[in-house]
VOGU-3710 file (C-alpha; in Angstrom, 3 decimals, decimal comma):
1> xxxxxxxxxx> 1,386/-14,741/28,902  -1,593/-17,185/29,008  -3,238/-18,455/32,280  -6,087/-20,640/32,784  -7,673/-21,016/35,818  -9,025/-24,371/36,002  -10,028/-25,311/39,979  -12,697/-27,938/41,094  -14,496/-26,439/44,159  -13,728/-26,107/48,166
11> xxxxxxxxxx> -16,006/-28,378/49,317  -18,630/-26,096/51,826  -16,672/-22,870/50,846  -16,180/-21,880/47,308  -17,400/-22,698/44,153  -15,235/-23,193/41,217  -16,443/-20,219/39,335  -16,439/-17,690/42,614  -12,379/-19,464/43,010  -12,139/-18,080/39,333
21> xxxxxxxxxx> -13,649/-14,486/39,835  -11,150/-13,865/43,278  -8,417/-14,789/41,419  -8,711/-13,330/37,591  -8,804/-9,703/38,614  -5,350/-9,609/40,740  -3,951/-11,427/37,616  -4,852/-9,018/34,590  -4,386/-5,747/37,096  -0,977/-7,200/38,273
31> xxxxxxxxxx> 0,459/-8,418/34,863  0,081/-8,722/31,428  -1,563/-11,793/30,781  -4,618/-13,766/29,036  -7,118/-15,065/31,551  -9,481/-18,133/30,827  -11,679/-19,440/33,236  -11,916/-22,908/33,291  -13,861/-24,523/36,456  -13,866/-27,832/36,231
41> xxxxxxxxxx> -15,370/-30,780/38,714  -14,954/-34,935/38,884  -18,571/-35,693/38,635  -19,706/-34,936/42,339  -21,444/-32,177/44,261  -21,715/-29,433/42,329  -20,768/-30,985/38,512  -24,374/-29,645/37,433  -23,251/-26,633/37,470  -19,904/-26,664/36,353
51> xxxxxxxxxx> -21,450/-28,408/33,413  -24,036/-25,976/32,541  -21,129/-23,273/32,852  -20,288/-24,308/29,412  -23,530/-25,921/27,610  -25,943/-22,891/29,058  -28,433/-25,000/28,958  -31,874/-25,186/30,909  -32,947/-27,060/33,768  -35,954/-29,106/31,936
61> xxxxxxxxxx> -38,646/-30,983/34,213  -40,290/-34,212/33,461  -42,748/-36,793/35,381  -41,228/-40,023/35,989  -41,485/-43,115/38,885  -38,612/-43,295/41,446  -37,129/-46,202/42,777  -39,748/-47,534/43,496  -42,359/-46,728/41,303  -44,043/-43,875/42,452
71> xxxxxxxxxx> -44,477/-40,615/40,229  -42,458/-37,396/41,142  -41,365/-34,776/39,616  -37,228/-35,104/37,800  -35,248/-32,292/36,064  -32,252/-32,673/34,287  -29,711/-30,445/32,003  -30,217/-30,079/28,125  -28,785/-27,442/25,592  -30,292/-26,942/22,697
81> xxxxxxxxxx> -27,684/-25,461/20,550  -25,852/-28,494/21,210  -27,843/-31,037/21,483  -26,329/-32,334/24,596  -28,335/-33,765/27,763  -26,882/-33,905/31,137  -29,157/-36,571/33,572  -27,834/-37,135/36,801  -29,399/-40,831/37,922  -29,841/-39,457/41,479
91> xxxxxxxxxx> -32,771/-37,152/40,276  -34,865/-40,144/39,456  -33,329/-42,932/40,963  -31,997/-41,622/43,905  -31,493/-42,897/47,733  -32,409/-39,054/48,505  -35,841/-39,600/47,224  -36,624/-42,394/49,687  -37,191/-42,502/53,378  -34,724/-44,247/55,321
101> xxxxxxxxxx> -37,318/-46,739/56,169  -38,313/-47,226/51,907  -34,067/-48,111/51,411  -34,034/-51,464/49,834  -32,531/-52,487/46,742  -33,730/-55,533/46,434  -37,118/-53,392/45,187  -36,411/-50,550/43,885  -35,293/-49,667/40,142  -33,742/-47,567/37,908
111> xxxxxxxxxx> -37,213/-47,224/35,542  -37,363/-43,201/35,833  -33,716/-42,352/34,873  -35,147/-44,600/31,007  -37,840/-42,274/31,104  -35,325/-38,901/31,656  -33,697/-40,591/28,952  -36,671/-41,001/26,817  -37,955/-37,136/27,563  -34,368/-36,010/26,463
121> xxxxxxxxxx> -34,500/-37,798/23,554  -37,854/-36,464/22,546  -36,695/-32,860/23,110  -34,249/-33,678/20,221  -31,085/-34,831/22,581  -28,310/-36,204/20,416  -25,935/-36,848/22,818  -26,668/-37,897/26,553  -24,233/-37,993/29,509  -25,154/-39,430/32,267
131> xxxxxxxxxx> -24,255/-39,060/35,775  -24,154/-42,329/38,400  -24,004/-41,563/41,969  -26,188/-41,385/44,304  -28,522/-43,933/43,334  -30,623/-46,056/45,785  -30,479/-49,636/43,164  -29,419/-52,687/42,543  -30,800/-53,672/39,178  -28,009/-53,481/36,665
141> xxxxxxxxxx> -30,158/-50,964/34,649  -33,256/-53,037/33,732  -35,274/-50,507/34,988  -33,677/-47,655/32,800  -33,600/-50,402/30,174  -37,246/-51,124/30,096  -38,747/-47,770/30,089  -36,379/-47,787/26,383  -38,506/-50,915/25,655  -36,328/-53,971/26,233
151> xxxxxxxxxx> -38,200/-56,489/27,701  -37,033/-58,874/30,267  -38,496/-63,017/30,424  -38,595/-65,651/32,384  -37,977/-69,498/31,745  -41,881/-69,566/31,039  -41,217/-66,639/28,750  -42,968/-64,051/31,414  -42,495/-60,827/31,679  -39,691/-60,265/34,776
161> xxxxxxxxxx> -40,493/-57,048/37,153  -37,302/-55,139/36,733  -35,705/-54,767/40,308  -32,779/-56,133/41,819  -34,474/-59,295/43,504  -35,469/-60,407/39,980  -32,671/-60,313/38,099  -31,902/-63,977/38,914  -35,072/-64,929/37,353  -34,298/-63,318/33,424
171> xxxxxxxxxx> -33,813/-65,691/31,035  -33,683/-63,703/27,225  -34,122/-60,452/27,084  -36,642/-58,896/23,952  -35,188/-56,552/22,252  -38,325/-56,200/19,193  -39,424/-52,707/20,911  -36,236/-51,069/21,850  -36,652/-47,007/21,053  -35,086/-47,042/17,042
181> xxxxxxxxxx> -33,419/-43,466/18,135  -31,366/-45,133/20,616  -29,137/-45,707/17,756  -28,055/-42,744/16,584  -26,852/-40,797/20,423  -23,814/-41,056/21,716  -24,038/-41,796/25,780  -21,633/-41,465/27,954  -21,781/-42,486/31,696  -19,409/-39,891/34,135
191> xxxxxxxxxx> -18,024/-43,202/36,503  -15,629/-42,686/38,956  -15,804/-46,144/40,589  -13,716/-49,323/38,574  -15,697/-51,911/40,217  -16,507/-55,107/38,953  -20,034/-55,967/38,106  -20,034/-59,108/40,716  -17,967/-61,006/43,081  -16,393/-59,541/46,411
201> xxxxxxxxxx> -15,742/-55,806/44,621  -18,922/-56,382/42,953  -22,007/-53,700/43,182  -23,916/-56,117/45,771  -21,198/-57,008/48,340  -19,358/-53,271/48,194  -22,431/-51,098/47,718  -25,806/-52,972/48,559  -25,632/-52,629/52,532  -26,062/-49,199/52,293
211> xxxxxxxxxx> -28,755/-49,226/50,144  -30,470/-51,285/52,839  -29,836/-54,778/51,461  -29,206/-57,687/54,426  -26,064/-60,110/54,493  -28,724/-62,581/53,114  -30,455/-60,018/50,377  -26,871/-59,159/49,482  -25,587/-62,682/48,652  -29,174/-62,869/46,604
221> xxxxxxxxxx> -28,362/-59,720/44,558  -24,673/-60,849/43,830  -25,829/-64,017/42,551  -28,730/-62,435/40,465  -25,844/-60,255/39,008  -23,592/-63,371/38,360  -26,869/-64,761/36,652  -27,858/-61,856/34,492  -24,418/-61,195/33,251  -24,168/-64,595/31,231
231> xxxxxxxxxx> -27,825/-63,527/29,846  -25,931/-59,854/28,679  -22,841/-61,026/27,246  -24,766/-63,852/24,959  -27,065/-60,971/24,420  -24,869/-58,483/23,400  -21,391/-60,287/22,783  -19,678/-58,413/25,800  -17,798/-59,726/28,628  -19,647/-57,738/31,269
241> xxxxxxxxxx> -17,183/-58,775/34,765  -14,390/-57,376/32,846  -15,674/-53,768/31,692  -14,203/-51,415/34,380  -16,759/-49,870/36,480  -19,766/-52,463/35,732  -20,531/-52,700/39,257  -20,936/-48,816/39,056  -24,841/-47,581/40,790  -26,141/-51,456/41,292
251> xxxxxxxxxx> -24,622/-52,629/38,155  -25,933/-49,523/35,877  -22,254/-49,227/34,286  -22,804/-52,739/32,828  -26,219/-52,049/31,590  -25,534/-48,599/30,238  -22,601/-50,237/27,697  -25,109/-53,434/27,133  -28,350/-51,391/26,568  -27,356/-48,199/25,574
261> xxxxxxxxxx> -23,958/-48,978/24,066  -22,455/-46,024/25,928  -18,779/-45,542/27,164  -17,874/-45,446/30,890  -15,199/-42,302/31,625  -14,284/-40,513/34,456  -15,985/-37,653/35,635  -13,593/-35,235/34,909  -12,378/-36,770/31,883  -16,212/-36,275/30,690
271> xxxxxxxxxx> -16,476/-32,759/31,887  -13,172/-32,054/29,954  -14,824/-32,761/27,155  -17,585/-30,770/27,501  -15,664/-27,820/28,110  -12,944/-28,486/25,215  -10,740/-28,254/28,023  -7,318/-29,954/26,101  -7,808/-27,248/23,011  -8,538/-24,445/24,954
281> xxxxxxxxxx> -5,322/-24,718/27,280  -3,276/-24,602/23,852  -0,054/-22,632/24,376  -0,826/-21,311/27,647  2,201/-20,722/30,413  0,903/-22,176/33,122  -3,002/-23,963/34,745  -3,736/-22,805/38,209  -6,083/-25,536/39,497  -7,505/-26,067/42,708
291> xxxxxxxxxx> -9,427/-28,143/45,531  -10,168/-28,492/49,090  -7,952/-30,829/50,017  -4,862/-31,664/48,656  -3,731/-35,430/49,713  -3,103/-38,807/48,360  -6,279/-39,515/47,020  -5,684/-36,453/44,623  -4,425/-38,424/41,744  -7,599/-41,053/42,070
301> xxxxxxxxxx> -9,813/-39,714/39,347  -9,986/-36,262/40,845  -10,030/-33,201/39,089  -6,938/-31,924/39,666  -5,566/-35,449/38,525  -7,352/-34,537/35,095  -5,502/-30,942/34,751  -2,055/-32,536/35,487  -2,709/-35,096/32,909  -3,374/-32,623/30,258
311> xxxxxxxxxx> -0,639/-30,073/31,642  1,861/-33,039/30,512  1,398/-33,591/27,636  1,555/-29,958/26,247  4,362/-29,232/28,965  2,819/-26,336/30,878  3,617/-25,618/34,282  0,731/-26,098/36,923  0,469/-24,546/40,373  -2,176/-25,557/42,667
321> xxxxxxxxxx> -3,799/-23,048/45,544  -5,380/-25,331/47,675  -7,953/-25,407/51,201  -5,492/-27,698/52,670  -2,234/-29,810/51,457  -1,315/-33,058/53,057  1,449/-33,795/50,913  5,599/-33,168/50,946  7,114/-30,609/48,341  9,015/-33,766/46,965
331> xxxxxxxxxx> 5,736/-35,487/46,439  4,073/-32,562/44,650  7,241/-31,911/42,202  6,870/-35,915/41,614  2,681/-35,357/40,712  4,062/-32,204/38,792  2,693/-29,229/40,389  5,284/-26,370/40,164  3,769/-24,240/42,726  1,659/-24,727/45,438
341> xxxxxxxxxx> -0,135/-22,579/48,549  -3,443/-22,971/50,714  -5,655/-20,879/53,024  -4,656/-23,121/56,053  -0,684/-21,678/55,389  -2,046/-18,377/56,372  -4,900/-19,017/58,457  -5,225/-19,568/62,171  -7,299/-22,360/62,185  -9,978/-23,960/60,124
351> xxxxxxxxxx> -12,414/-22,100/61,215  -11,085/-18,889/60,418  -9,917/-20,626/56,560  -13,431/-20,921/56,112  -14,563/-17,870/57,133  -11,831/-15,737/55,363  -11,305/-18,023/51,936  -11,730/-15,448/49,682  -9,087/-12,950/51,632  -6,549/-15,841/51,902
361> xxxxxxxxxx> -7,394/-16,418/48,298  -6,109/-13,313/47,264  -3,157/-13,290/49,360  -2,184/-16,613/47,688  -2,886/-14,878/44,348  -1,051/-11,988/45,133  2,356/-13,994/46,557  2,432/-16,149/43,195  2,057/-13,067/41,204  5,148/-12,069/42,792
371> xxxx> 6,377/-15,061/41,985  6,340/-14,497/38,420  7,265/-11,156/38,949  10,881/-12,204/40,547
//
């Protein structure tokens, strides 16, 4: 028998490795069976990790301006071997590297996550996934863009400052002094959000107040995004407001598919990837996945939406061992999970879930291996 164990973490309790190491041993002691750990994650706390679980790669540092324009100090995931860069946006052009009083996308930009991008490709990157949340702008990537060497002009033919408040004011964009090596990596952008790049579900109106923007800055940005998109798709022959997930960190999903030709994916389709997730669960019997909470918004882009997806198609069973589950046994036989438990079945209360996981963990293990058994 084959088993993978492929859980996304308990958020505040357990990692997805530590879920992996609690549950492996009771397996292989208690039957005869193949064990692979698999920890997976959608792109959100913790992903780094997860990520670097399969690329074992190192943390590499590099000096670059955040949002808005002042130098600090950004690190960011590559692996040798393979060639492959993780960059999460947030390192360089993140609201966490701004006081609360600094938050205002009108003025800041993404310029330092182009230069993370530029220091990975110097260390010999050939293939660079980037991560989008977190990030504290508005500027639909000309930031990121220019530190590649794009330029960005006026009607007068002036160089444009590349923050959100000026994106109404590009006219062409020059692209004589674009990097050359941008050509030959792959990018791919871990994007969670399906937002369109302007308009009511755009990144100004949805995203912009909390990035500090006012009703009147935000109605500004919007219509600098409205602008700058007609400039991109003449540019580039796209048709920006219909990619999904444009609106994505200030309108960086549109400019990472217009300046860096990349492709927008889920987080956890992404991470799949990485981890050769849909080979490696090749004739196994069943996927135990899990997560924190177990509720409707499960099969939104999460990770254990991902495992189910891939359990289809090759037909093996998947049972989920869960913090919490919100859901009707009707309703998880309908997402197809053939088994399901969580710590708050045997628990008192939440607090004592969280401070006995790894006891209720077992348990769990422990009744499903009797499961099996029966």
């Amino acid at each position: 028998m084959k088993i993978i164990l492929a859980p996304d973490k308990y958020k505040g309790s357990l990692t997805g490795l530590e879920f992996c190491n609690i549950i492996a041993p009771i397996l292989q002691t208690s039957l005869n069976v193949e064990v692979v750990k698999m920890p997976l994650a959608d792109g959100g706390d913790g992903t780094i990790e997860v990520i670097n679980y399969y690329l074992k790669g190192a943390v590499l540092e590099a000096e670059v301006n955040n949002p808005l324009d002042q130098p600090i100090i950004a690190t960011y995931l590559y692996a040798e071997a393979s060639k492959i860069a993780f960059i999460e946006m947030a390192e360089a052009s993140g609201m966490k590297l701004l006081e609360p009083k600094d938050q205002n996308c009108m003025h800041t930009s993404t310029f330092g996550t182009g230069q993370l991008i530029l220091n990975a490709i110097d260390k010999g990157a050939q293939h660079i996934i980037l991560g989008i949340g977190g990030s504290a702008t508005n500027d639909c990537g000309i930031g990121m863009a220019q530190a590649l060497g794009y330029r960005f002009l006026d009607v007068q033919n002036k160089p444009v400052t590349p923050i959100g408040k000026e994106l109404y004011n590009i006219d062409t964009i020059d692209v004589s002094n674009v990097d050359k090596r941008l050509k030959s990596i792959s990018f791919q952008v871990a994007c969670d959000v399906t937002n369109p790049l302007y308009g009511f579900n755009g990144a100004a109106y949805v995203y912009a107040k909390q990035k500090g923007a006012s009703p009147q800055e935000i109605k500004h940005l919007d219509l600098g995004l409205r602008q700058f998109s007609k400039v991109l798709d003449a540019q580039f022959k796209l048709n920006t407001q219909n990619i999904l997930g444009a609106g994505a960190a200030g309108g960086l999903g549109a400019g990472a598919v217009a300046f860096l030709n990349a492709t927008l994916l889920p987080g956890i389709e992404v991470i799949k990837g990485i981890a050769s997730f849909d080979h490696s669960i090749e004739n196994a019997d069943w996927i135990i996945t899990g997560e924190g909470k177990l509720d409707d918004q499960t099969l939104s882009g999460k990770t254990l939406s991902g495992v189910l997806t891939s359990a289809k198609k090759r037909n093996i069973k998947v049972a989920a061992f869960c913090g919490s589950i919100e859901l009707q046994p009707q309703e998880l036989q309908q997402m197809g999970i053939a088994y399901c438990d969580s710590i708050m079945n045997k628990s008192k209360n939440l607090e004592n879930a969280l401070a006995h996981t790894n006891t209720y963990l077992q348990e769990i293990t422990k009744s499903f291996v009797a499961f099996l058994n029966h």
